[in-house]
C-alpha positions as a Python dict, from the first residue, in 0.01 Angstrom:
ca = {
    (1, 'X'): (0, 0, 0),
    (2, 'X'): (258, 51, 280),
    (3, 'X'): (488, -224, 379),
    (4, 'X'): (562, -344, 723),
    (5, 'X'): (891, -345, 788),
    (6, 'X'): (1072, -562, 1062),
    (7, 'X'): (1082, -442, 1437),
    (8, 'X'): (1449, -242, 1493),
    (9, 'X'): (1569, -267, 1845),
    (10, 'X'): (1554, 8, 2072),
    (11, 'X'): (1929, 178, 2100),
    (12, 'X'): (1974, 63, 2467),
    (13, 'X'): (1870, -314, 2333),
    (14, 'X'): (2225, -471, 2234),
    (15, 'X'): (2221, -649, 1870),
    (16, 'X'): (2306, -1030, 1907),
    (17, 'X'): (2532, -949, 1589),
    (18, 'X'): (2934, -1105, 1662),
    (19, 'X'): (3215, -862, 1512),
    (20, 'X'): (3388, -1042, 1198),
    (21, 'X'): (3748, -1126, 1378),
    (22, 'X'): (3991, -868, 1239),
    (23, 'X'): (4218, -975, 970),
    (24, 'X'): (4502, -1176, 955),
    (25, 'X'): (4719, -963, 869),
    (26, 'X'): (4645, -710, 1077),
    (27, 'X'): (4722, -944, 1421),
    (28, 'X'): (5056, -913, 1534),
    (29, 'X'): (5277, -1141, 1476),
    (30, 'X'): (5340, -1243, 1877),
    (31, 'X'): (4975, -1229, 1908),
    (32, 'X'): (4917, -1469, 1658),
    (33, 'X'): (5218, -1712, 1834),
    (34, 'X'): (5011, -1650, 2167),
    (35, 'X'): (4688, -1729, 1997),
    (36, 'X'): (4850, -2075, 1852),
    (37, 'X'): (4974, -2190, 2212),
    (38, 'X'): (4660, -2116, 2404),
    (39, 'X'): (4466, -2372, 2117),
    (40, 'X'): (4779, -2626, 2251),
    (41, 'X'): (4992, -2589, 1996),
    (42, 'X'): (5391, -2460, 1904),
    (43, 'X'): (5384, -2087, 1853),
    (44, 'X'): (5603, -2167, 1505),
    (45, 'X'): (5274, -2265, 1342),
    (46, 'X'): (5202, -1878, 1328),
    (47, 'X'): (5457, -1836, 1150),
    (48, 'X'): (5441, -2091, 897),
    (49, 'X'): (5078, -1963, 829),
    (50, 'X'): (5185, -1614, 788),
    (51, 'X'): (5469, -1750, 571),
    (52, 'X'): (5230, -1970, 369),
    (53, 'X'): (4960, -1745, 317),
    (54, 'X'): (5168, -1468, 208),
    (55, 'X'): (5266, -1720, -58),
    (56, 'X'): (4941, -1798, -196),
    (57, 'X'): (4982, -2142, -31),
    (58, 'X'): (4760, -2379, 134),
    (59, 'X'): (4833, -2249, 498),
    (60, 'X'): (4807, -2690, 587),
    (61, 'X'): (4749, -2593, 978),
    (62, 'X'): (4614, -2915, 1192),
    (63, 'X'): (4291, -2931, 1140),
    (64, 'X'): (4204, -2857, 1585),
    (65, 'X'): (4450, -2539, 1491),
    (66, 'X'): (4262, -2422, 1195),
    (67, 'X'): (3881, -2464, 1366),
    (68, 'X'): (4066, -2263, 1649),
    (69, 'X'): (4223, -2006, 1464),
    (70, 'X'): (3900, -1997, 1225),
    (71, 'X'): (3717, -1764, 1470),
    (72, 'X'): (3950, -1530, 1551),
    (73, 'X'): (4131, -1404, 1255),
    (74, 'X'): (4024, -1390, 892),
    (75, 'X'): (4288, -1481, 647),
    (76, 'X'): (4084, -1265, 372),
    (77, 'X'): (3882, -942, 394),
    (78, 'X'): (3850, -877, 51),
    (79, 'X'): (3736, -1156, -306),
    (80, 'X'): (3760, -1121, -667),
    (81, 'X'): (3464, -997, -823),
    (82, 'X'): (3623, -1047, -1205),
    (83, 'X'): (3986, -1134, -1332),
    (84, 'X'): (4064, -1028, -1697),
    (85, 'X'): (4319, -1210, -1861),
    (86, 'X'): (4479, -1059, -2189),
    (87, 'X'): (4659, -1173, -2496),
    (88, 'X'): (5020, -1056, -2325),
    (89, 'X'): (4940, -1267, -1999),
    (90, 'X'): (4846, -978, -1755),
    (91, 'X'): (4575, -1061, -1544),
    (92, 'X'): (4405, -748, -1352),
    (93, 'X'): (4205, -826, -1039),
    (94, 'X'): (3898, -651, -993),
    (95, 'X'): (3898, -652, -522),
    (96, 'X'): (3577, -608, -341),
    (97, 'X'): (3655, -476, -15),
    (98, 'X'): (3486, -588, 328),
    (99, 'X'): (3306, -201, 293),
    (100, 'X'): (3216, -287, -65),
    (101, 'X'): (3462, -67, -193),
    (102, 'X'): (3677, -207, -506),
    (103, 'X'): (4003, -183, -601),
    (104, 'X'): (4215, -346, -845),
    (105, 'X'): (4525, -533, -898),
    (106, 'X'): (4719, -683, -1138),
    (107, 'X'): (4962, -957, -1240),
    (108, 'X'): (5217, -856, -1468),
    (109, 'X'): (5390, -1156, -1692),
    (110, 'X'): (5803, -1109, -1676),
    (111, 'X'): (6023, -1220, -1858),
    (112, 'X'): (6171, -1422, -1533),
    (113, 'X'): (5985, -1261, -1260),
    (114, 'X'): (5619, -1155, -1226),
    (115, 'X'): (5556, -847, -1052),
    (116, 'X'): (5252, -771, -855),
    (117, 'X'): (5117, -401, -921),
    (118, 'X'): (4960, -327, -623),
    (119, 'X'): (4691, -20, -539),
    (120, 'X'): (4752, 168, -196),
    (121, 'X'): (4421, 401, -196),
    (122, 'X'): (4055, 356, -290),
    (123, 'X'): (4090, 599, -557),
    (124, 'X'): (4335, 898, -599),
    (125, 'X'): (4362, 1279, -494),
    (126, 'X'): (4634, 1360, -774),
    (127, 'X'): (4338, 1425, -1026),
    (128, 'X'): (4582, 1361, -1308),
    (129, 'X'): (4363, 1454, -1594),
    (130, 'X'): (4504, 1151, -1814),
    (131, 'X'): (4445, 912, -1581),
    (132, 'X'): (4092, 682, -1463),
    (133, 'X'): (4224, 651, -1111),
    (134, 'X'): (4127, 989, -958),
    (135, 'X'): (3773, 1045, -1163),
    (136, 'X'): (3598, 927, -845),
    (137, 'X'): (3854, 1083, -604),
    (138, 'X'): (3971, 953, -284),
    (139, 'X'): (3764, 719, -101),
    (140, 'X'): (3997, 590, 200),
    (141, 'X'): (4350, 483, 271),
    (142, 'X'): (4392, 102, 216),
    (143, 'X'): (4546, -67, 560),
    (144, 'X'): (4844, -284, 522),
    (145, 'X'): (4724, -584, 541),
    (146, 'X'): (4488, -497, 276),
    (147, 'X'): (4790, -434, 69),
    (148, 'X'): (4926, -785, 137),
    (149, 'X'): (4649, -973, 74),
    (150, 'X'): (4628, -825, -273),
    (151, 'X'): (4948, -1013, -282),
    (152, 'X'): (4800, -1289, -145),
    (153, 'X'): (4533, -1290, -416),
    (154, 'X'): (4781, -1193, -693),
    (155, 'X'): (5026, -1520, -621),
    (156, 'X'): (4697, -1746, -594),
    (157, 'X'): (4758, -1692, -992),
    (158, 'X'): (5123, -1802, -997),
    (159, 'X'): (5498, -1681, -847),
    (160, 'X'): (5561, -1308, -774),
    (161, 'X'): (5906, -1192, -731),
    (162, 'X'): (5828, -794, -740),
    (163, 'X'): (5623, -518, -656),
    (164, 'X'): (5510, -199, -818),
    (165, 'X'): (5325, 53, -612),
    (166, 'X'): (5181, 192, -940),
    (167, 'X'): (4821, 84, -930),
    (168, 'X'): (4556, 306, -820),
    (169, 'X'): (4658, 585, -523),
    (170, 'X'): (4957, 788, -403),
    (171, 'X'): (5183, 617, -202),
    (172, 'X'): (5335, 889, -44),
    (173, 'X'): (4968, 986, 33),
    (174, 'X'): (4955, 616, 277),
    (175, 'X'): (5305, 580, 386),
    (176, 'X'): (5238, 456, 708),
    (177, 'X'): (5077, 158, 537),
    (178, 'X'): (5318, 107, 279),
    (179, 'X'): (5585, 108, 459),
    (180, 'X'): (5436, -183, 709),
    (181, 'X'): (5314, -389, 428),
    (182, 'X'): (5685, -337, 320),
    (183, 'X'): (5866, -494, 610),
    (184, 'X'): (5646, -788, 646),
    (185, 'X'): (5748, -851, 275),
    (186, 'X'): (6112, -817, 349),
    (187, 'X'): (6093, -1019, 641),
    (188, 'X'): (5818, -1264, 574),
    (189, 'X'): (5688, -1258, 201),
    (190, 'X'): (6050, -1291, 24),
    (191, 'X'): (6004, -938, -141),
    (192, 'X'): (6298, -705, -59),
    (193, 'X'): (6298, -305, -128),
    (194, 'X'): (6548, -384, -434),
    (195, 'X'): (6231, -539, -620),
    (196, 'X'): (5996, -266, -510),
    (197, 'X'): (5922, -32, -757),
    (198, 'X'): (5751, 284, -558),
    (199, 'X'): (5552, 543, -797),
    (200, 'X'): (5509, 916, -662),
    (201, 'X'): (5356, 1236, -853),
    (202, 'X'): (5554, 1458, -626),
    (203, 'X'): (5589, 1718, -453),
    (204, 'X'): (5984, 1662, -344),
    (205, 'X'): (5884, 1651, -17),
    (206, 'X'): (5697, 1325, -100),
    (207, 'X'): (5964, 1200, -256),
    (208, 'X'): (6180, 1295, 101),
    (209, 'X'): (5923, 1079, 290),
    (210, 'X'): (6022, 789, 78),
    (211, 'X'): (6349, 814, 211),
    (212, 'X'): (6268, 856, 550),
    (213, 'X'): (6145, 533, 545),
    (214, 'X'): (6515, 345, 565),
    (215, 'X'): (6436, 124, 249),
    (216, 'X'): (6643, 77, -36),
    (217, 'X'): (6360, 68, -280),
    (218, 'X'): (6341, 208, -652),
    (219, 'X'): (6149, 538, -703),
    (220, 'X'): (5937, 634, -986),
    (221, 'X'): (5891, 932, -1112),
    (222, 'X'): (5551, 1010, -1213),
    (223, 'X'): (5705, 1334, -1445),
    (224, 'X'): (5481, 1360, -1787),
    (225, 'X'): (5634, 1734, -1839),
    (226, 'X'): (5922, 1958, -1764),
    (227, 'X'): (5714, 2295, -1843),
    (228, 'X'): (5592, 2412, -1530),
    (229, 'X'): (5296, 2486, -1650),
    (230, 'X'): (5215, 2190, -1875),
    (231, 'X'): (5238, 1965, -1601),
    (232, 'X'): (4999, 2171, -1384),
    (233, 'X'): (4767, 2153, -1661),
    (234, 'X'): (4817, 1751, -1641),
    (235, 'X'): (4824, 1694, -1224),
    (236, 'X'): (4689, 1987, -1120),
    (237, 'X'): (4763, 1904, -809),
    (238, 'X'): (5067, 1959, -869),
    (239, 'X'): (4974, 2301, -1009),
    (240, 'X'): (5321, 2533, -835),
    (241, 'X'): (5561, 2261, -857),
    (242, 'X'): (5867, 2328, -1067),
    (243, 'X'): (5948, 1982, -1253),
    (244, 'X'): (6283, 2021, -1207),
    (245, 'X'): (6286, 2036, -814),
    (246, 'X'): (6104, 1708, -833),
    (247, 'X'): (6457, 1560, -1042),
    (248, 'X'): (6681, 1708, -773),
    (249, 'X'): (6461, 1503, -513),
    (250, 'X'): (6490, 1189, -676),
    (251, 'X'): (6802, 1299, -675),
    (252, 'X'): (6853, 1288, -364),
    (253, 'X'): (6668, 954, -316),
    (254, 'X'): (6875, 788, -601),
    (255, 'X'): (7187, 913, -337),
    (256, 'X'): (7050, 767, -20),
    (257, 'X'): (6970, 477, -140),
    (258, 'X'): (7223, 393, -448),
    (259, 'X'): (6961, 315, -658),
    (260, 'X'): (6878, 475, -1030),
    (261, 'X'): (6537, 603, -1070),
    (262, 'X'): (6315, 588, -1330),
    (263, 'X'): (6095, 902, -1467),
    (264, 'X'): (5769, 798, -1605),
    (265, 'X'): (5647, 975, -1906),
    (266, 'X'): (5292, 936, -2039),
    (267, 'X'): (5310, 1032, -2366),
    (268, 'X'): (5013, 1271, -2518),
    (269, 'X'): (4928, 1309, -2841),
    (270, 'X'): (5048, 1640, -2979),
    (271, 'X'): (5107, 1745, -2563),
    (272, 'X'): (5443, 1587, -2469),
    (273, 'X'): (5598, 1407, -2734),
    (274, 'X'): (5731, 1648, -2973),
    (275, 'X'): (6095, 1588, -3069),
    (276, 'X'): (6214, 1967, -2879),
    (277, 'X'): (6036, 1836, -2537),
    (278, 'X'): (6228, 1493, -2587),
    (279, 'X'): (6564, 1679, -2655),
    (280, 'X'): (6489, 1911, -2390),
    (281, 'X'): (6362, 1615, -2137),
    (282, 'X'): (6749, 1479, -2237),
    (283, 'X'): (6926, 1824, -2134),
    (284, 'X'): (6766, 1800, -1808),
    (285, 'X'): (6863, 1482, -1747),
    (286, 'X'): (7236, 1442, -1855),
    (287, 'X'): (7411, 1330, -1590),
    (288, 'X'): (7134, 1222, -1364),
    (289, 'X'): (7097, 829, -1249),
    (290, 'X'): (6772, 857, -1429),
    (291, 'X'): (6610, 564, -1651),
    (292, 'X'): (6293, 705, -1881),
    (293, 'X'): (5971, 495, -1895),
    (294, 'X'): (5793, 609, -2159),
    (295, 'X'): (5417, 469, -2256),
    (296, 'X'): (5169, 568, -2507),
    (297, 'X'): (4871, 705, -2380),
    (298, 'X'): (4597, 410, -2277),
    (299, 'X'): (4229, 582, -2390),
    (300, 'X'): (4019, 682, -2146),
    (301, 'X'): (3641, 727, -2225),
    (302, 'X'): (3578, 1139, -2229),
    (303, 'X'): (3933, 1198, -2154),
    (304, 'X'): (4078, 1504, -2429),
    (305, 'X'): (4340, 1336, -2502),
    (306, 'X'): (4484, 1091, -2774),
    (307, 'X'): (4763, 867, -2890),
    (308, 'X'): (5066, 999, -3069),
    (309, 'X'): (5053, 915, -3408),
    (310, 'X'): (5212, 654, -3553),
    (311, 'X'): (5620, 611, -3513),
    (312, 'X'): (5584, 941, -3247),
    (313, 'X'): (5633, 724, -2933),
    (314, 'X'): (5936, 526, -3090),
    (315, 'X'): (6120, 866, -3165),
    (316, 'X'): (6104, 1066, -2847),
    (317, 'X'): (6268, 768, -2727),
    (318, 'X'): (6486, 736, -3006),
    (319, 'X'): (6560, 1130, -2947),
    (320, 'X'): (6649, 1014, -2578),
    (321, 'X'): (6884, 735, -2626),
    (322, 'X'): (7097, 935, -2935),
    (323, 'X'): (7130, 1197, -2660),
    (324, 'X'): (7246, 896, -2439),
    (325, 'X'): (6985, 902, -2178),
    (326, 'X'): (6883, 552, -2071),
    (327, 'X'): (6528, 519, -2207),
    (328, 'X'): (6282, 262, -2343),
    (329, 'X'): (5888, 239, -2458),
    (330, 'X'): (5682, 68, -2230),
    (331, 'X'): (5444, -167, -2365),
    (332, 'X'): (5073, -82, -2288),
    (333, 'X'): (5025, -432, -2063),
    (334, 'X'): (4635, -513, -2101),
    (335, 'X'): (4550, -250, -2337),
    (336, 'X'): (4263, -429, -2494),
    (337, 'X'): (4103, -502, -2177),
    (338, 'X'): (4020, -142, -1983),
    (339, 'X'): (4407, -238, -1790),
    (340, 'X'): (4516, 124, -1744),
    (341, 'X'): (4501, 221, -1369),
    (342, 'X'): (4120, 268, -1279),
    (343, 'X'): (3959, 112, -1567),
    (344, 'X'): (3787, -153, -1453),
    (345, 'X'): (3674, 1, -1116),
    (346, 'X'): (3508, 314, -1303),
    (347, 'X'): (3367, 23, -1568),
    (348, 'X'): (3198, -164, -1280),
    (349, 'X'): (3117, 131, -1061),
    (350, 'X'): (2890, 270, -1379),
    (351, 'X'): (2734, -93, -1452),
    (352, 'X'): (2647, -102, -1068),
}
């Protein structure tokens, strides 16, 4: 039996719908001072909200200024559909999105500081084949003050002293974004580029864009192979870039900004972690300001790849640091709880 369905206006017939007010974050700051003085109050309280807010604080406006201000920003656009905690303290944020995308972020416990890792796209275009982040592609660029309030959300859970643009995305890809989210940080959030941590696949010119942004923040090497064609196998995005231009750009960076950077290595089971592509991986890095993160392999469902075997990990770093290459073995934070980058989102994209 056919159902009736409910009368749709006629496209000339306006819906009596009222646009959400646009986020927060996403008001400039003067506008938000101008906002505060036409409700009758000192422009300051903007920015003691801003201030607040960014700290995970209660933003304790007067309560005439907060029914004012109520309808025409929104302090959040996105919620937490699911938080997992695991046994070494990281707690990854599952973020739905006001267009019911998801992203994720995560907490990451510190020895003194906790850093926020942050995502910057709805998926990823690098297609790494070892990683969960690009098995759905891109979806959209996130806006910058998406990428605050996941710091927002993050520090609801406790302090955050640093950032690490590792989570799902390119950076490079959204620097436009980044780079404002960046400054209101600096400015407003007490996060300077010296505790950003900024993760790139490449190419060099990427890594150039960076620069051009006038921060002195750390860049991370997203490396995984110095064989040209190995690591086009891996990001095959990446297919014609020589591994070693993508050194002499960090380079570079590492020389405009006085700051080391650090070369991530995902190490592959029997792919890159033999002891000639660590002593190899040490030639082509003597006398570089280079640090080497390296991290076992997190499983991915359907993924061809696997773990090195036991004691592997430990001796291509081993390999490194007898060479005397600054180098150390990441622990796999959240391992036991779907925490490598995409995880969760491809977990609760395939329940949904």
């Amino acid at each position: 039996m056919p159902v009736d369905l409910p009368a749709v206006s006629a496209p000339d017939e306006p819906l009596d719908v009222a646009p959400a007010p646009p986020a927060l974050f996403s008001v400039p700051r003067d506008a938000l001072r101008r906002m505060c003085v036409e409700l009758g109050y000192g422009s300051h309280h903007a920015d003691l909200l801003r201030k607040r807010v960014l700290h995970g604080r209660d933003p304790a406006l007067p309560p005439r200024l907060a029914a004012g201000l109520a309808s025409r920003v929104r302090a959040a656009t996105m919620h937490v559909l699911r938080v997992d905690t695991t046994d070494d303290g990281a707690r990854k944020h599952l973020l739905a999105l006001h267009d019911g995308e998801t992203i994720e972020a995560v907490r990451l416990p510190g020895t003194a500081h906790a850093s926020a890792c942050l995502s910057t796209q709805v998926g990823c275009a690098m297609a790494c084949r070892f990683c969960a982040s690009g098995l759905l592609g891109v979806r959209r660029q996130l806006a910058a003050h998406e990428l605050l309030e996941q710091v927002v959300l993050l520090r609801r859970d406790g302090p955050v002293a640093r950032l690490v643009l590792m989570g799902t995305g390119e950076p490079t890809q959204n620097l436009r974004a980044v780079g404002e989210a960046l400054l209101v940080l600096r400015d407003e959030g007490g996060i300077g580029p010296r505790h950003v941590l900024l993760s790139t696949v490449g190419p060099p010119a990427a890594i150039e864009r960076v620069g051009e942004l006038g921060l002195r923040l750390t860049l991370a090497l997203s490396l995984h192979a110095l064989d040209r064609d190995l690591r086009g196998a891996l990001v095959p995005t990446q297919v014609h870039v020589e591994p070693r231009d993508l050194l002499d750009a960090a380079d570079r960076h590492a020389e405009l900004t006085g700051r080391p950077y650090q070369v991530e290595w995902v190490l592959l089971g029997g792919q890159n972690d033999s002891p000639a592509q660590a002593a190899d991986l040490a030639v082509a890095l003597r006398g570089r300001r280079a640090h080497v993160s390296a991290i076992a392999w997190n499983a991915v469902e359907d993924m061809p790849f696997a773990r090195p075997a036991s004691g592997v990990a430990e001796a291509f770093v081993g390999t490194l640091r007898a060479a005397g290459i600054s180098a150390a073995l990441r622990r796999s934070v959240g391992g036991a709880s779907s925490a490598a980058c995409g995880q969760l989102r491809i977990a609760h994209r395939r329940d949904g």
